[in-house]
N, C-alpha and C positions, 0 to 999 in steps of 0.2 A: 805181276798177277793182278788181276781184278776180278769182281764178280763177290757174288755173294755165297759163302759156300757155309752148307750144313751138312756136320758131322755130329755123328752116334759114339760114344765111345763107353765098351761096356765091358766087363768080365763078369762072374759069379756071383759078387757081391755088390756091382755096383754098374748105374747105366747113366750116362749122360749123353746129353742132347741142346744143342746148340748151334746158333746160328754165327757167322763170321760174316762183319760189312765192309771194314775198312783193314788198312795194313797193321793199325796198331789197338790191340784191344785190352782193355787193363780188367780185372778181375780181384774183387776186394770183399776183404772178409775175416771176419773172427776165426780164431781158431775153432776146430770143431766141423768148419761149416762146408768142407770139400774141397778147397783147393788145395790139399795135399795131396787127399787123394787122387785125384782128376791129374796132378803132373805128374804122382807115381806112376800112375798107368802109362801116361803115355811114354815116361821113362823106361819102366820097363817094357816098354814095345820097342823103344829105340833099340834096346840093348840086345833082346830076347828075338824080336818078331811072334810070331805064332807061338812060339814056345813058351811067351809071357802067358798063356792063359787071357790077353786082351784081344778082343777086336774092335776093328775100327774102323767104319763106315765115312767115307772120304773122297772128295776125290780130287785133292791134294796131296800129298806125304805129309806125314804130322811128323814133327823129330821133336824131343827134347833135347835142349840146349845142356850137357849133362859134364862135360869134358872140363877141367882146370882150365885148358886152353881154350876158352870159349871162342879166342877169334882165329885160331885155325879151323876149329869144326865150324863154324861158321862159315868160311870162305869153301866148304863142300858143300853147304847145304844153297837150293837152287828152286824156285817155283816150289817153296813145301809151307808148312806152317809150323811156327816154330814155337817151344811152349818154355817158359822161363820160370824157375821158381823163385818164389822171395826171399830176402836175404842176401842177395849177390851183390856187393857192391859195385860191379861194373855198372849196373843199370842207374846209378846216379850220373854216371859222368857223361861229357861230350865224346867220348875216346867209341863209348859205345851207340851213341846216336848217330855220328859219323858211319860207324858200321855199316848200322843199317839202312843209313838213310837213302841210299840207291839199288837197294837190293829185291829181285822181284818174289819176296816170300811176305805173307802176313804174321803178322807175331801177337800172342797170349800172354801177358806177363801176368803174374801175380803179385800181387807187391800192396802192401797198404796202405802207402808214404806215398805222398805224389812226386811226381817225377820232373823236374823241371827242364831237363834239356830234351823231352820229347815232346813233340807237336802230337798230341792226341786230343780228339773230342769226347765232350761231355756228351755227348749219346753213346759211348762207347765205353763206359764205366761201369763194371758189372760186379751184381753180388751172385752167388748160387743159393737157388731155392731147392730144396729137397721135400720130397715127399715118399719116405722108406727108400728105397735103394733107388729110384729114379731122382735127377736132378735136372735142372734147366738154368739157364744165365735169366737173370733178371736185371733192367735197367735200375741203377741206385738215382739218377736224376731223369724227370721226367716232366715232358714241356708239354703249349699246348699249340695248335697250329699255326702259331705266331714264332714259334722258337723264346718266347719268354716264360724264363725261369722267376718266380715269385718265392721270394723268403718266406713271407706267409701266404694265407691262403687266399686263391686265383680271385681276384674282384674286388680283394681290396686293395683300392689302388692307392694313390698318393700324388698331388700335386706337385713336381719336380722343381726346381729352381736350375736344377746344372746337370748338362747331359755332360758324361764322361767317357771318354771313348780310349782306346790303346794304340788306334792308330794316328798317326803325325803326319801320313802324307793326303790321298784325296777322299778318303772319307771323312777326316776332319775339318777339310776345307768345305766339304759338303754342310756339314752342320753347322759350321760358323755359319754359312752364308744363308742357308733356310731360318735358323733363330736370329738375323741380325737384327731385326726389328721388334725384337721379342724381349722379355725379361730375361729367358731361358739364357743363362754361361753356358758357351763350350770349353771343354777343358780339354786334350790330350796329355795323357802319362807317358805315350810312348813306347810302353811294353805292358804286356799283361801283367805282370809280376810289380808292377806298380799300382796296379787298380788298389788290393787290397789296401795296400799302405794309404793310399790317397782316401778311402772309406775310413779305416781306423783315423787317420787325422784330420779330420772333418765329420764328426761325429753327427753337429748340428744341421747340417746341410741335406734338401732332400733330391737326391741324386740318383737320376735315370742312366745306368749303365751301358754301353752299345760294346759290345765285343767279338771277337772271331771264335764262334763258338767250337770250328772246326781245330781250334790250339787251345782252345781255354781247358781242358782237362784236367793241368796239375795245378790249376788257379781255383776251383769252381768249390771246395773243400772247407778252406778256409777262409773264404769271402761269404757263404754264405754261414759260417759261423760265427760270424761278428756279431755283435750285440746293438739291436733297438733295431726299428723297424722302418728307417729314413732310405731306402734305396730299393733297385729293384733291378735286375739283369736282363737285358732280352741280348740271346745269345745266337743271332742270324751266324751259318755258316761263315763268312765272310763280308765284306761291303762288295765288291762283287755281284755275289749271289745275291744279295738285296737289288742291285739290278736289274741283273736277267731274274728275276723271279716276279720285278713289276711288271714287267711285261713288254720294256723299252725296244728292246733287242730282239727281235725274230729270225733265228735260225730254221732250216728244214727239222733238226734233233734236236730242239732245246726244250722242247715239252719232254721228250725223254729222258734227255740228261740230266733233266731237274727232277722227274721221276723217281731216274734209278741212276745215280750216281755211282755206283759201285762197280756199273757194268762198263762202266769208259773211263774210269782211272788209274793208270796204270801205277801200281806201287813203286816202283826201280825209278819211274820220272816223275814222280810228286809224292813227294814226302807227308804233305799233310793235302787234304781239302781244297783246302784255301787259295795254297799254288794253283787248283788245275783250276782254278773257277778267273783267277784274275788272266791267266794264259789263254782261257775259251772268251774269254772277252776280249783282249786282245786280237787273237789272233781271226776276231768273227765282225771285226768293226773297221778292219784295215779302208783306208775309203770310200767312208762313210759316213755320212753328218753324228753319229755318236762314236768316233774311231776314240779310241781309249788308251791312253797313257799313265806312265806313272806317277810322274812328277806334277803335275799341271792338271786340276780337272777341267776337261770340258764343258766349256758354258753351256753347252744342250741340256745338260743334265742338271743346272740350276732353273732355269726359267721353271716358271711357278707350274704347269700342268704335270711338266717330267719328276721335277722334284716331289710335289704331292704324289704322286704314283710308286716314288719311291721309299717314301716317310709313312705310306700307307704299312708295307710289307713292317711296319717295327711296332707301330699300332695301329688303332683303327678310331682312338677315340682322341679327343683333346689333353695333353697334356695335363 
């Protein structure tokens, strides 16, 4: 599936309206605040149809995931949107992200725990806003045209000493080699789920985050509930997309793709983001002075005009 699809879903008491971008959309919240309701309904459509008293403005199938045996009625359901309620303990494990992970539906989980075996983005973390029986998805983290997220408020900034990053292979090697003449440490964790630990035990240290904002999801929660004011996240979709977004790379469709991502991703072959962006580089650079690999980054992309072009998209100002 791909594309960006907006659904109504309302009965007698109650109407929601919301938008779907990617395959996996997370939805969090107090009790009280609608996601009960909002899976009841669609529950009761799975079970009822028309006779639920729900309609549902779509133009996907919407199913609730409602069966004990969540992964036989899974292996029926097909191009639909699938709606999960919280509390199921499948949704922690890997038994359930393998599931999904090649299957061409998008999925609504509610859940208020982060989830760590899913690759979900921080733009895709929703609270519901209510206003009397109408409701809408609201973004809980909100960035600004740089993709960085700021602990406190946007402008105050902070002199770094050590960029920190999650990845180990060429986006790391990219920052080593732009700061090497710099004060600026690079450091790689390795995984997202190390960032935090690496912030909590380095309390003193003032520390410019780089991360794949397109997985950072069940990371972005409690990193930025850490205490004191020594760091700062900028959360580009992937390092990738920090380069086709400088502008290195010219495709016939890369102004589009970067556009609207949603409308050329296929959910069954790219589980998160990030996938399709390092795969559209690849496969758009094949011989060509920036052909792109994984292991090994391309010296094109260090020398000082390419690299400043690409250091640009993370900020705009001096460290």
């Amino acid at each position: 599936m791909t594309g960006i699809h907006h659904l109504e879903v309302k009965n007698r008491d109650a109407n929601f309206k919301f938008d779907l971008y990617r395959n996996i959309t997370i939805v969090r919240g107090n009790s009280g605040t609608g996601k009960s309701t909002l899976f009841e309904m669609i529950a009761d459509y799975t079970r009822l149809k028309e006779l639920s008293g729900v309609n549902i403005s779509s133009d996907k199938a919407c199913v609730a995931l409602i069966d004990t045996d969540w992964q036989n009625q899974l292996k029926n359901v097909t191009d639909s949107i699938v709606f999960i309620d919280e509390g199921v303990e499948y949704l922690k494990t890997k038994k359930f992200a393998q599931a999904i992970s090649h299957t061409d539906n998008y999925y609504v989980i509610f859940n208020r725990e982060s989830l760590h075996e899913l690759p979900y983005s921080v733009d895709e973390i929703y609270e519901i806003k209510t206003s009397g029986k109408y409701h809408s998805f609201k973004k809980m983290y909100k960035s600004n045209n740089k993709h960085i997220y700021y602990k406190d408020a946007v402008g105050n900034k902070i002199k770094f000493k050590l960029l920190l990053t999650e990845d180990s292979k060429l986006g790391y090697q990219f920052y080593q080699h732009y700061f090497k003449n710099s004060e600026i440490e690079c450091v790689s964790t390795a995984s997202n789920s190390a960032i935090f630990r690496y912030i909590k035990e380095n309390p003193d240290k003032m520390i410019f985050v780089v991360a794949d904002g397109a997985a950072f999801g069940s990371e972005i929660d409690r990193v930025l509930k850490l205490p004191g004011q020594n760091f700062r996240l900028c959360l580009p979709e992937s390092f990738e997309w920090l380069i086709l977004k400088s502008g290195l790379i010219r495709t016939e469709d890369i102004d589009m793709v970067l556009e609207n991502p949603s409308e050329y991703i296929e959910s069954s072959r790219y589980f998160s983001w990030e996938n399709y962006f390092e795969q559209y580089q690849i496969e758009n650079t094949v011989n060509t002075p920036f052909q792109y690999a994984k292991k090994e980054i391309n010296p094109v992309f260090l020398n000082d005009v390419n690299s400043e072009k690409i250091i640009a998209e993370i900020y705009n100002t001096n460290p």
